[in-house]
N, C-alpha and C positions, 0 to 999 in steps of 0.2 A: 504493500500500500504506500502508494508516495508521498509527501508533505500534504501535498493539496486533497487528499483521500480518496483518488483513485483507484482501484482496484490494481493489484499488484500483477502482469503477466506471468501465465502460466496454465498448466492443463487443468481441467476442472476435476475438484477432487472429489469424490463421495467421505462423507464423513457421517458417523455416530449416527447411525438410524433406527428407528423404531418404527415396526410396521405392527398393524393390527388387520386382521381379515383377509387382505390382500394380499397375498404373496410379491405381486411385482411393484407395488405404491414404494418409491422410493423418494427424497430429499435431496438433491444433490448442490452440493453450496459450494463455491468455486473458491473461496477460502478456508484454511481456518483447522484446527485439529479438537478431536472430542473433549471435552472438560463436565466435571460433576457438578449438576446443580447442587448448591447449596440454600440452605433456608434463611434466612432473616427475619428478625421478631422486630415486630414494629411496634413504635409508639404509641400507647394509645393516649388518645387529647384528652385530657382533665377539665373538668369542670370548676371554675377559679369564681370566687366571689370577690368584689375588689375589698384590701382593706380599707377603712375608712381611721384617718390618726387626726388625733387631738392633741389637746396641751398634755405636754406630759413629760417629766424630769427620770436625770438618774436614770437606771437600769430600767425604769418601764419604759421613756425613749429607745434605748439599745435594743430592749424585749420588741417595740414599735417594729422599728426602722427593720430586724429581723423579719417580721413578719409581712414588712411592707415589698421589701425584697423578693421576700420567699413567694410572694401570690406575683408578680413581676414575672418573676424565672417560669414557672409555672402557667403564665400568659404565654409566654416566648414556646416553651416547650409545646404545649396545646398547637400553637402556631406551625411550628414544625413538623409537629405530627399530621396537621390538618394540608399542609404542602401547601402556606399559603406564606409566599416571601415577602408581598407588599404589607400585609396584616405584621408580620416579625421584623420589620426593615423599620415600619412605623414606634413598636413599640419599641425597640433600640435606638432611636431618632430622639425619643421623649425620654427613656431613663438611663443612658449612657452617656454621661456629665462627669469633672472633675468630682471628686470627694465619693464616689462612689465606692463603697468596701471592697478591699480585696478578693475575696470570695465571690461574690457578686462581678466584678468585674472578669476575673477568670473564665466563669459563665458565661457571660456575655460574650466574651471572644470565643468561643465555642460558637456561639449563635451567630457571629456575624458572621463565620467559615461558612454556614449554614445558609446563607440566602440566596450566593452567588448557585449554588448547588442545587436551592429547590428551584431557582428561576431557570437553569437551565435543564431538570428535569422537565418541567413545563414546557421549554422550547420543544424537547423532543417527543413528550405526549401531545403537541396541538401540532405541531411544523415536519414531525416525520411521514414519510408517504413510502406509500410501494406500489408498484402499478405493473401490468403487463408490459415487457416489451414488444411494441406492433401490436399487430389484432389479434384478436383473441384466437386461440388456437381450433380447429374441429377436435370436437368429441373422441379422444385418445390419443393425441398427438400430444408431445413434449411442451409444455410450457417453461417458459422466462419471464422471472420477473426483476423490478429493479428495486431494493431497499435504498433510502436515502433521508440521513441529516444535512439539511441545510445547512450553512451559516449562521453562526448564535451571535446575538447582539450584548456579547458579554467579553469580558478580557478573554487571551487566549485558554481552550481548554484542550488538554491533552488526555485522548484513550489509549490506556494503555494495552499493548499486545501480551502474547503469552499467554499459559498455561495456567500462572501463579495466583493469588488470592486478590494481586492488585490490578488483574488484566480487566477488560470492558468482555461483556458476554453478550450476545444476545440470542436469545429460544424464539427459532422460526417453530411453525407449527401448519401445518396444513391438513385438514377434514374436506373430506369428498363424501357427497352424497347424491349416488344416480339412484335414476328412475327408470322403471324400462316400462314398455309399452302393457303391462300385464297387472301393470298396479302394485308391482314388489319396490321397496327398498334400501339399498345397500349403504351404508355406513362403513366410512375407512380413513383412516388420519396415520400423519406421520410428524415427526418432530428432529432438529437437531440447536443443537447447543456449540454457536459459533462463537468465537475467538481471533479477532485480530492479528495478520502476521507480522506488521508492522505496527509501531505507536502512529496515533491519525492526531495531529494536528487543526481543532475546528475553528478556523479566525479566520478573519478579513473575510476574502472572496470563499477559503476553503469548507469544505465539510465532507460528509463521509458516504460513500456510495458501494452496494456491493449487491453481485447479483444471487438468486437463488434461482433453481432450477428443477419443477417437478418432472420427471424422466416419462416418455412415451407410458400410458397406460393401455392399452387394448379394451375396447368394450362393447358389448351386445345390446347396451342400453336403449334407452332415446336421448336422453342430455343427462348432464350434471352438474349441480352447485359446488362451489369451490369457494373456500374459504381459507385466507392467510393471514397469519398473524407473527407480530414480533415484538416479541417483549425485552426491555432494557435489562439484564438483569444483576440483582445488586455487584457492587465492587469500588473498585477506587478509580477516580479520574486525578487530574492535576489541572488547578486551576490558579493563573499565574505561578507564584511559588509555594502555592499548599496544595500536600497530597490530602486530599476529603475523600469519604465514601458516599455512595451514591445508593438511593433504594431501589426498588425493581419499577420499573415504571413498560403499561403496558403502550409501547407504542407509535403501532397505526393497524391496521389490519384492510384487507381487500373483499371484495366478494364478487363474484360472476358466474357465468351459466356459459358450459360449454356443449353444442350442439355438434348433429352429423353437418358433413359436409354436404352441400344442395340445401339448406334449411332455408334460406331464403325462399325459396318459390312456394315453400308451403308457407312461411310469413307473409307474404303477399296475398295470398289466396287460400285459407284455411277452408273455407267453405268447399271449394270447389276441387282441393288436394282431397277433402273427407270425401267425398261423392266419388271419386275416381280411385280411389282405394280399396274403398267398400265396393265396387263396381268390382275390382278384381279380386278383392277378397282373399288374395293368398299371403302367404308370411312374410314374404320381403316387404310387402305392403303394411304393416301392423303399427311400426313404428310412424309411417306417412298419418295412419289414423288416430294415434296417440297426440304427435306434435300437431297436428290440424285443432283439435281440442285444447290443444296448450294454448294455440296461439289466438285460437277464435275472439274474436271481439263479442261483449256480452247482449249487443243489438241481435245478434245473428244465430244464439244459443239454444232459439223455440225449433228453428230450421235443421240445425245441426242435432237437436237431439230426435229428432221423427227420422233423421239418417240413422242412428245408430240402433233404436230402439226393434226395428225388423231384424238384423243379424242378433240380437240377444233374442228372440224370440223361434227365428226358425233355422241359425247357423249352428255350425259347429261348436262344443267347449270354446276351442282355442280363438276363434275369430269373436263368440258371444264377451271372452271374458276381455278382449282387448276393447269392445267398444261399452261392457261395464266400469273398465277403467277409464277410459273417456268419457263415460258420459258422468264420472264422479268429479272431473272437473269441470263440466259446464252446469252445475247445477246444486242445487242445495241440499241436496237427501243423505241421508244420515247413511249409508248401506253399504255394505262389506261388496267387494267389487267380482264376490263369485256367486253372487243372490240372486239368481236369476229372477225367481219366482217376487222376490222386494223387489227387483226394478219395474216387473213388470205391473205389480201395482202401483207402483208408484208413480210410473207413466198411463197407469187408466184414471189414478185420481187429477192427471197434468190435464190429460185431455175432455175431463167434465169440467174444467174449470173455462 
């Protein structure tokens, strides 16, 4: 990874995978070597009543001024835990003055290392993105994506690389869930846990870019949901000349819908792809009559379901239970998608209406 956070040249590595369901769902990240997530216990925010000081001499002063302090720190800490640096920026603005007790001030510089840290946690939960490179892939084919920190409008910060407890990490995470033309559902996610090969320098123009890469899947579906995410997760950065630790911060994530290839001409024409499907009625066709239903526009759904409702009635299992699955999405009936006998009442009570 260069100064400016470029991705570093070199062959794309597979690294630390976890598959569930799938045998072939893999993660493949073009940097980076496996490392162990670790946990973090976080702060939780206290509930502070203000103190309220009066005249008061001697040791019930000191007893004061202790207490006045202590609900103070207490403010600051709440604040930190709640990841809010302008709220903690303000109350070290108002109670970090000359004469302030040693103790108390020690704190304090704790809290101020503290604000540059949650403000630029922030940059990267509101300003990180990930997006496909190019258009979106057909339904099985390899996807690319591009993870990216912007530019932080903060003094220089440094991520560190490595393996070690002070390196930057981040847990990509990807859930697949197709649909296929029959009304079944598959569930399958993958994860890994990347690591910096070099330290990324985020100033001026620079910030941090690196791609991820889900590998060609194969699928008998009709389409599927995709979902990524990438979470910060805790370690140390350097900011100016203090090394601080960072909490886990969840972010950006993406989401999209990957289709066969030719889906357009049934997006354009659902209606009339459902007619010519059902017209041939055979299996290469199933899926044509699933996505026609997907895509159908809700004006056109009275039409489309007097298409489907004759093959649930006098076709085959296989063709009845494709166009009960379709017709579970153009319409409002509660009905398990191999009911033959439910849909068909369910379409005598449509059509006395």
């Amino acid at each position: 990874m260069s100064a400016r956070g470029q991705p570093a040249p070199g062959p794309i590595g597979r690294i630390c995978l976890a598959r569930d369901a799938h045998p072939a769902l893999a993660l493949i990240l073009t940097l980076g070597a496996c490392v162990t997530e670790e946990s973090v216990d976080s702060l939780d925010p206290l509930a502070v009543q203000p103190v309220i000081l009066g005249r008061v001499e001697g040791d019930a002063q000191s007893s004061a001024s202790a207490a006045y302090y202590s609900s103070v720190l207490a403010q600051m800490q709440a604040a930190a835990a709640e990841r809010e640096p302008e709220h903690l920026r303000q109350l070290l603005d108002l109670h970090d003055r000359p004469g302030v007790p040693g103790w108390v001030e020690q704190r304090m510089s704790g809290f101020k290392l503290q604000v540059p840290v949650l403000e630029f946690e922030r940059h990267v939960e509101f300003s990180a993105a990930i997006e496909v490179v190019g258009e979106v892939p057909a339904l099985g084919e390899a996807m690319l994506f591009q993870f990216a920190i912007p530019p932080a409008p903060l003094k220089q910060v440094v991520l560190f690389s490595g393996s070690s407890v002070d390196s930057a990490r981040f847990l990509a995470r990807i859930r697949i869930r197709e649909f296929d033309c029959y009304g079944s559902v598959s569930d399958w996610s993958t994860s890994s846990l990347v690591v910096l090969p070099e330290d990324v320098r985020i100033a001026g123009s620079s910030g941090l870019r690196f791609p991820l890469e889900l590998e060609a899947l194969p699928s008998d579906g009709a389409y599927r949901e995709v979902r990524i995410e990438v979470d910060w997760m805790p370690g140390y950065l350097q900011l100016g000349r203090d090394r601080v630790s960072n909490s886990r911060v969840a972010a950006t994530h993406e989401e999209l819908k990957s289709y066969p290839l030719g889906v357009e001409s049934v997006r354009r024409a659902p209606l009339t792809t459902m007619r010519n499907a059902l017209r041939l009625g055979d299996e290469a066709h199933f899926n044509h009559i699933f996505l026609a239903a997907h895509f159908m526009p809700e004006d056109l759904w009275r039409e489309a379901q007097e298409l489907l409702i004759a093959p649930i009635r006098l076709q085959g299992p296989d063709l009845a239970r494709v166009c009960m699955a379709s017709l579970a999405l153009i319409s409002d009936a509660d009905l398990a998608v191999d009911d033959r006998q439910g849909w068909l009442r369910w379409w005598g009570k449509q059509e006395g209406r």
